[in-house]
C-alpha positions as CSV (number, residue, x, y, z in Angstrom):
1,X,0.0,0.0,0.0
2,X,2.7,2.2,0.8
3,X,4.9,1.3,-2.7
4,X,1.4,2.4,-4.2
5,X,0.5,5.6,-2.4
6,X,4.4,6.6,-3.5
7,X,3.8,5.4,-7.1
8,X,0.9,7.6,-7.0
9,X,2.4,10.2,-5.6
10,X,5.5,10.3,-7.4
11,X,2.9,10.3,-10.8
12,X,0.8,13.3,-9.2
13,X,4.1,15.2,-8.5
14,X,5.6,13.9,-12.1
15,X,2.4,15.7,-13.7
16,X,2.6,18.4,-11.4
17,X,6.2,19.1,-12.0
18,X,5.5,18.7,-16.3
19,X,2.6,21.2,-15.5
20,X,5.2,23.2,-13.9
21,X,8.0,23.2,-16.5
22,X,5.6,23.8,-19.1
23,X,4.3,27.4,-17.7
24,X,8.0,27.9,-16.4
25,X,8.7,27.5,-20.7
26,X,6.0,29.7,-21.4
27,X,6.4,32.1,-19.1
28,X,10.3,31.7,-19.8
29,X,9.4,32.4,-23.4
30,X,7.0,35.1,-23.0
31,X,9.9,37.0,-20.9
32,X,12.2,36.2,-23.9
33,X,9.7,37.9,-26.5
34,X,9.6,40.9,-23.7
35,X,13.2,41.4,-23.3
36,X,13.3,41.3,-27.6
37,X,10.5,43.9,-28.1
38,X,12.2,45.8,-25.3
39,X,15.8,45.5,-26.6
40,X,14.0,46.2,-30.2
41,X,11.9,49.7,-28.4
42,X,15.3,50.8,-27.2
43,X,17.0,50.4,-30.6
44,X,14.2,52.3,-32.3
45,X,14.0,55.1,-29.3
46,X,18.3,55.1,-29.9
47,X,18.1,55.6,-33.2
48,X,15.1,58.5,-33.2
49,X,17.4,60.2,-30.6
50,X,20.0,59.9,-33.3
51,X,17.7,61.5,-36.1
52,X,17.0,64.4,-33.4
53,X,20.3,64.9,-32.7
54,X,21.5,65.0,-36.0
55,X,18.8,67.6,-37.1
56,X,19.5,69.7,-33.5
57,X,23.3,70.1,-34.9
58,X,21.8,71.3,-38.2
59,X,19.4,73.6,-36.8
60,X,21.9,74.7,-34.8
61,X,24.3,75.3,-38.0
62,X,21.7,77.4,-39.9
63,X,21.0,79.4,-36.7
64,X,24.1,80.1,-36.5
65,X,24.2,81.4,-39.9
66,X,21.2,83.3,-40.0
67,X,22.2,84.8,-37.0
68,X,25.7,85.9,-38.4
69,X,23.6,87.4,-41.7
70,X,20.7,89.0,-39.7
71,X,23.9,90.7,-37.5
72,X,25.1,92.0,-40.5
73,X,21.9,93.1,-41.8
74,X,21.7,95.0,-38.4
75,X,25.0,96.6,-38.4
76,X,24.4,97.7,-42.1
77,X,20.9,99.4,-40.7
78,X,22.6,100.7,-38.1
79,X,25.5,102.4,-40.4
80,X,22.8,103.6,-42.7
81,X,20.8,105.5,-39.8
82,X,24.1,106.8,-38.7
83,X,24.9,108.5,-42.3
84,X,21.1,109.6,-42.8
85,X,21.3,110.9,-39.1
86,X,25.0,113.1,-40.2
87,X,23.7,114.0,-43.5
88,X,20.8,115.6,-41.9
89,X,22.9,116.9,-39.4
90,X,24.9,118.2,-42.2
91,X,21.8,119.3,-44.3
92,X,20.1,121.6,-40.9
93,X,24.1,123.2,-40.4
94,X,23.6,124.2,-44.1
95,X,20.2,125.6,-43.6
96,X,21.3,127.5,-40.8
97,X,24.3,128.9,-42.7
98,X,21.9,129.9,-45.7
99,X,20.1,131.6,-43.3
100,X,22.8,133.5,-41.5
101,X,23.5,134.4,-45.1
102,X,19.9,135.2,-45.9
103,X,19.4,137.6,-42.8
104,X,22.9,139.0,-43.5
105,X,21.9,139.8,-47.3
106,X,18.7,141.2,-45.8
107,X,20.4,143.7,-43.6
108,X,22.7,144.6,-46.4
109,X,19.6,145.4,-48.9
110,X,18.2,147.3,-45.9
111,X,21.1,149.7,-45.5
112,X,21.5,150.0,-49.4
113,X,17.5,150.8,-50.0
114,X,17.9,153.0,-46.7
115,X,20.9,155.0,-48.2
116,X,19.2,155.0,-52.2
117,X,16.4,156.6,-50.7
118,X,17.4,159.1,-48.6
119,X,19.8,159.9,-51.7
120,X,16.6,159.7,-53.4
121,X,14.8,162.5,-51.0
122,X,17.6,164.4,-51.0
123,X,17.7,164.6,-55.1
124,X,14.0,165.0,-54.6
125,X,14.9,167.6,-51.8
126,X,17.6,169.3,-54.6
127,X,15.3,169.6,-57.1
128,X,12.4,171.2,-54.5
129,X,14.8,173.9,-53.7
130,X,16.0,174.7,-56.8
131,X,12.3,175.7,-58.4
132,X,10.7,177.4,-55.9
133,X,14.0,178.9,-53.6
134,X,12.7,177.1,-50.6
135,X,13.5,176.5,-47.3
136,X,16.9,175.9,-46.4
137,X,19.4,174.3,-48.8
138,X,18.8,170.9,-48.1
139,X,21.1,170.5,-45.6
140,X,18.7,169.8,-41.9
141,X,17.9,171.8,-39.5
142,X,20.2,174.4,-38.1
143,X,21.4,174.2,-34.7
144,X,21.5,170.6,-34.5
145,X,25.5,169.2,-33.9
């Protein structure tokens, strides 16, 4: 009875151990199909990191060189507000000379027209005193030093 109970339960624990090593090969095997999508994810993952690395540097690259043109379109703004800025400095010193001449010229015709016409009254003054023997000789008043 003893031989039979150990038969049997040597063939329970035989079927229990195939039972066993059956889902310990599955479950080996499902771990093994893990690990390769895994090991297959990473790959992928490394080589997209790659890809953005790669286009990073040539961002970076054409940054760089639109940066260097852009600083160069600056400094040629900047030059050409500097030379419009002295030329109209330039330009308003010139106005202001013309007009230093213009007030100048003014005063000059003033005194000219100022000394035709009192020539002019004094001819005027001449000729008066000449017809009709008039007052004084043309010269002012008397008294006055």
């Amino acid at each position: 009875q003893l031989e039979a109970t150990l038969d049997a339960d040597g063939a329970a624990h035989r079927d229990t151990e195939a039972a066993l090593r059956k889902k310990k090969e599955r479950i080996e095997a499902e771990l093994t199909a893990m690990q390769d999508k895994f090991d297959h994810d990473v790959a992928d993952y490394e080589r997209k990191i790659a890809e953005v690395k790669e286009k990073m540097a040539a961002e970076k690259d054409e940054l760089r060189g639109l940066q260097e043109h852009f600083a160069k379109v600056d400094a040629n703004e900047k030059r050409k507000n500097d030379e419009t800025a002295t030329l109209e400095a330039f330009k308003q010193r010139v106005r202001q000379a013309e007009q230093v001449l213009a007030d100048a010229a003014t005063c000059i015709q003033k005194i000219v027209r100022g000394k035709q016409l009192r020539a002019f009254i004094k001819q005027l003054m001449n000729k008066k005193g000449k017809k009709g023997g008039g007052k004084g000789g043309g010269k002012g008043k008397k008294g006055k030093k």
